[in-house]
C-alpha positions as CSV (number, residue, x, y, z in Angstrom):
1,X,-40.6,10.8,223.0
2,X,-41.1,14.6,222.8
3,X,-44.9,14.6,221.1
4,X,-45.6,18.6,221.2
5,X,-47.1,20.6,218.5
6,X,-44.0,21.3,216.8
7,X,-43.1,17.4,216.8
8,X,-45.7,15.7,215.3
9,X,-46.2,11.9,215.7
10,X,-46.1,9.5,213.0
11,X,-47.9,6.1,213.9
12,X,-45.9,2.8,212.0
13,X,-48.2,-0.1,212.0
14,X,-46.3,-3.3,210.7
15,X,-46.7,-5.6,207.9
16,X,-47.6,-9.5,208.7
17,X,-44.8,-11.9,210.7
18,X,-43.1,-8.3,211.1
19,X,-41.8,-6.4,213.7
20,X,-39.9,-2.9,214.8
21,X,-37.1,-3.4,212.4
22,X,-39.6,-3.0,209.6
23,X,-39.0,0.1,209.8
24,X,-36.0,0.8,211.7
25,X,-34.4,3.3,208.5
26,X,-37.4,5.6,208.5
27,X,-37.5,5.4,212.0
28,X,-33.8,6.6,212.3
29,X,-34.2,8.8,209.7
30,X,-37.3,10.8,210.8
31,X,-37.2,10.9,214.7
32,X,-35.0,14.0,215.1
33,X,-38.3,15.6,213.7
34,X,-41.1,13.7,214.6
35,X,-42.2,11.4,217.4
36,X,-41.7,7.9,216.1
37,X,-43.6,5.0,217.2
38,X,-44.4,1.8,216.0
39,X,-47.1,-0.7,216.3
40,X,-47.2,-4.8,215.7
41,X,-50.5,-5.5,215.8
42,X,-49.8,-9.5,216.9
43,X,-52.2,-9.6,220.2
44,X,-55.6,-9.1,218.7
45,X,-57.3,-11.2,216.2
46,X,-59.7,-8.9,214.6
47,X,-59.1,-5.6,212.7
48,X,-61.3,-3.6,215.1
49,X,-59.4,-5.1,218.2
50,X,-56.4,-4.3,216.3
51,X,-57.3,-0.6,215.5
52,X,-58.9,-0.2,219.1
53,X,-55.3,-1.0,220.4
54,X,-53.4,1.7,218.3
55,X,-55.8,4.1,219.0
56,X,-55.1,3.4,222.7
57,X,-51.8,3.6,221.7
58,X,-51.8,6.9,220.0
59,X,-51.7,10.1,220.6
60,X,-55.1,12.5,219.7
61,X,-53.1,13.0,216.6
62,X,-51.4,11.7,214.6
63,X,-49.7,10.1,210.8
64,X,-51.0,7.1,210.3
65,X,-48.6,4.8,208.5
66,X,-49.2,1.5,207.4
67,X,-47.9,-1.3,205.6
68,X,-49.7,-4.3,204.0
69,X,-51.4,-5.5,207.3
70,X,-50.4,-2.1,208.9
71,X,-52.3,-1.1,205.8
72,X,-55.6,-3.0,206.4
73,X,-55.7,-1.7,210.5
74,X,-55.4,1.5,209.3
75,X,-58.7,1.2,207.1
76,X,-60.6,0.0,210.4
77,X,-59.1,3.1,212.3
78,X,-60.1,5.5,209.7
79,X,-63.4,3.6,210.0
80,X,-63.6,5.0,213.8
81,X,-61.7,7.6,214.0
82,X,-61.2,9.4,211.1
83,X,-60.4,12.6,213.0
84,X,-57.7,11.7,214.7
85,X,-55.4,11.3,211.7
86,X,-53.6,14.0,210.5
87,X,-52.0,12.0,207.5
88,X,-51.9,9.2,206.0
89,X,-49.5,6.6,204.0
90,X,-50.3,3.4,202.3
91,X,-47.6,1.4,201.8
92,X,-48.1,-2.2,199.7
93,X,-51.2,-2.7,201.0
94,X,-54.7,-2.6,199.3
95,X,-58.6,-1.8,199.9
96,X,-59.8,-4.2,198.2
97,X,-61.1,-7.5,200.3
98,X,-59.6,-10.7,199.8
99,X,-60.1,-13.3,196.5
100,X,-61.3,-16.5,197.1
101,X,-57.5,-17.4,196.1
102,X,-56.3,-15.6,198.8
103,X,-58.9,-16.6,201.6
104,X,-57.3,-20.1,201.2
105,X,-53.9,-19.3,200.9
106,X,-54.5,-17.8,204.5
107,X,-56.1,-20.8,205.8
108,X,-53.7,-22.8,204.5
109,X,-50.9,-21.0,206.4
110,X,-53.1,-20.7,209.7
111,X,-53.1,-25.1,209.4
112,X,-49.6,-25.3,208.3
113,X,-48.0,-23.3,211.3
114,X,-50.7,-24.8,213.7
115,X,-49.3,-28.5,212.2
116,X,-45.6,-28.2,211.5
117,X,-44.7,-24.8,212.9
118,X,-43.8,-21.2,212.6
119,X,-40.2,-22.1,210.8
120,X,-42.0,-24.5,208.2
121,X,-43.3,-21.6,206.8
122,X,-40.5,-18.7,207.2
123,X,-38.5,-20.9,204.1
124,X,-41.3,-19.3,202.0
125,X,-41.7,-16.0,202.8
126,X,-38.5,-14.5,200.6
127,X,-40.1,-15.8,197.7
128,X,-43.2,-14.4,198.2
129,X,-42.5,-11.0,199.4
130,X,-38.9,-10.5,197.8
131,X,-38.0,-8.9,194.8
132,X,-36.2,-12.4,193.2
133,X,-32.7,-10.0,193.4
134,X,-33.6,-9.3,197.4
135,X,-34.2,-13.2,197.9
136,X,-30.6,-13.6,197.9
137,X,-29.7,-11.5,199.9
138,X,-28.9,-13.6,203.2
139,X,-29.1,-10.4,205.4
140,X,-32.6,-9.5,204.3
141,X,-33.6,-13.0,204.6
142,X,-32.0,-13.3,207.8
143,X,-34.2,-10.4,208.8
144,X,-37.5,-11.9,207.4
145,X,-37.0,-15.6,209.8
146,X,-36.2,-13.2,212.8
147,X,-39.1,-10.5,212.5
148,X,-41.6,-13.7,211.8
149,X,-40.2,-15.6,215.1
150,X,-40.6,-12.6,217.4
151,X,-44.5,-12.2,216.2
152,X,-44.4,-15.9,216.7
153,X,-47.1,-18.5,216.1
154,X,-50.0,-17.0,218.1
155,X,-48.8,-13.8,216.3
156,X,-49.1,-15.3,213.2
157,X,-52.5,-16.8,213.7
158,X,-54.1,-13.6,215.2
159,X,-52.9,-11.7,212.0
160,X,-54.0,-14.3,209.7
161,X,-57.5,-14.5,211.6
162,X,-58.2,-10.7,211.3
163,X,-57.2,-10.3,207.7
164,X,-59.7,-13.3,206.9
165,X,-62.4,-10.9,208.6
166,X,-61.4,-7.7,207.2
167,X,-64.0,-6.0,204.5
168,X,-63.3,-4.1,201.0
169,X,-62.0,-0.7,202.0
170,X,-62.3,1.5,198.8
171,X,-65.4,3.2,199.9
172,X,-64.0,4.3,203.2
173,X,-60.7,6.0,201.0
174,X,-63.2,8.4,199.9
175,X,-63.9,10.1,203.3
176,X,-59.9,10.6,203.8
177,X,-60.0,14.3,203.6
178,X,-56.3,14.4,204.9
179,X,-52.8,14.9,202.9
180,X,-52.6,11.2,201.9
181,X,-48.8,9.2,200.4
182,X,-49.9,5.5,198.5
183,X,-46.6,4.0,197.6
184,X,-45.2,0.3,196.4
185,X,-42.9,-1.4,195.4
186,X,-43.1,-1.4,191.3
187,X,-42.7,-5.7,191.8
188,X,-44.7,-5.8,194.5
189,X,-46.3,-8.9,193.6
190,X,-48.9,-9.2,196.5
191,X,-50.6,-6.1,196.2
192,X,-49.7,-4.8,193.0
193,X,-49.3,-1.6,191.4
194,X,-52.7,-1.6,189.9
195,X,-54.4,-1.8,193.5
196,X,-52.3,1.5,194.9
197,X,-53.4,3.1,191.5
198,X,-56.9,2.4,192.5
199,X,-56.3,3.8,196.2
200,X,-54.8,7.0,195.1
201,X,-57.9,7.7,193.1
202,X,-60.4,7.2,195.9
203,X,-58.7,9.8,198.2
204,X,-58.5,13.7,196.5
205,X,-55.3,14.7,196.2
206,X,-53.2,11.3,197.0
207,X,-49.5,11.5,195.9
208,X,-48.7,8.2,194.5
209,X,-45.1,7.0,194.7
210,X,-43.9,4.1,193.1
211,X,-40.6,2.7,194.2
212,X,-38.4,1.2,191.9
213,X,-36.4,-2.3,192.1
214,X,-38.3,-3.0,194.9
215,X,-41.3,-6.1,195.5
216,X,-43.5,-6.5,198.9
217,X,-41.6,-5.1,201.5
218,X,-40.1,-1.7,200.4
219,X,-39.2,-0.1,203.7
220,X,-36.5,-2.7,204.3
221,X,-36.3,-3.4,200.3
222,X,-35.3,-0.1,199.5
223,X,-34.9,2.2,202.8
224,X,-32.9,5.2,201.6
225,X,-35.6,6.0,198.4
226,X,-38.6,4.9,200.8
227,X,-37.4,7.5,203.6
228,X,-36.5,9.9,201.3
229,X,-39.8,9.5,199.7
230,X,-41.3,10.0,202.9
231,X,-39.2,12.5,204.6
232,X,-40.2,14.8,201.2
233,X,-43.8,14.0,201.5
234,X,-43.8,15.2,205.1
235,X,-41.8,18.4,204.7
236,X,-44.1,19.0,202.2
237,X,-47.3,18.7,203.7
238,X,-48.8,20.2,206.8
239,X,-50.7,18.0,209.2
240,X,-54.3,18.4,208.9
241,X,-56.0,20.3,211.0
242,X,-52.8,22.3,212.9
């Protein structure tokens, strides 16, 4: 992939028990312009072994784009290296740390899969990362058991282990001097809209885009409104520091 000046590179960094196909519409959409790659952080179990392998990864700069998980590794790698990015997009993720509630729902899914399996727990990802419409949709649920099989069950507990170590983030937001996109899913029922309100107001400037008819997982949700958001947001803005 061409990565000169006048093809910038944008960074994908994927959501939990998802691969590549996460974002396979922006991907396709955008890569005639930019130099696409994208990362599934499934090999590390920690968020600064995770943010250490896409800044190996990476070139010196780059858009950082993350969703959900993707989201949380790219608050350890502006942590580091802040520098290096030249913008930035949140997408259904969130700063703060982890509720008690959600500590244990983690463990309980680390014991689960480590008991029963990876496919004992795929039947209940639609329902909680699916707009209800979506969850009937046997193509999108079709995707969801296939991405979740090819992180697999070490996948699945590396990703589980580094989120339960991950810290509150809404202090770092407010060294992100960079042109910075938080968007969600208006349902997004994991990490609502509330948290990406309180994102966007950390980090001077942020555009916040809300996407509508749309829960947990908007960039296969809704990919034609998430790519167009995104492909606006980038012809508007000029990387930082080019």
């Amino acid at each position: 992939m061409d990565n000169s000046a006048d093809r910038p590179t944008l960074v994908f960094l994927c959501a939990h028990l998802a691969d590549e196909r996460l974002f396979a519409a922006q991907t396709a959409a955008l890569n005639h312009t930019h130099g696409c790659r994208v990362i599934v952080p499934r090999d590390q179990d920690s968020m600064a072994a995770m943010a250490e392998h896409v800044l190996a990864a990476a070139p010196p700069r780059f858009t950082l784009i993350g969703l959900s998980l993707g989201g949380y590794v790219a608050f350890e790698v502006i942590r580091r290296a802040l520098p290096r990015i030249e913008r930035l997009v949140l997408m259904d993720t969130t700063a703060a740390a982890d509720t008690p509630a959600k500590r244990d729902g983690r463990l309980a899914d680390i014991e689960l899969v480590r008991q029963r399996g990876l496919d004992t727990l795929i039947p209940e990802l639609p329902k909680r990362w699916l707009l209800p419409a979506h969850q009937q949709d046997p193509a999108l649920v079709a995707l969801l058991g296939d991405m979740a099989r090819s992180v697999g069950a070490l996948g699945q507990r590396n990703q589980q282990t580094a989120m339960l170590g991950r810290p509150d983030s809404l202090a770092d937001l407010e060294r992100v001097n960079v042109p910075t996109l938080v968007l969600c899913g208006r349902q997004d029922a994991v990490t609502p809209l509330a948290d990406h309100q309180a994102m966007a107001e950390r980090v001077p400037d942020a555009q916040l885009a809300v996407i509508e008819d749309c829960g947990h997982l908007s960039a296969i949700e809704q990919p034609a409104a998430v790519t167009e958001v995104l492909r606006d947001w980038l012809q508007a803005t000029a990387p930082s520091g080019r």
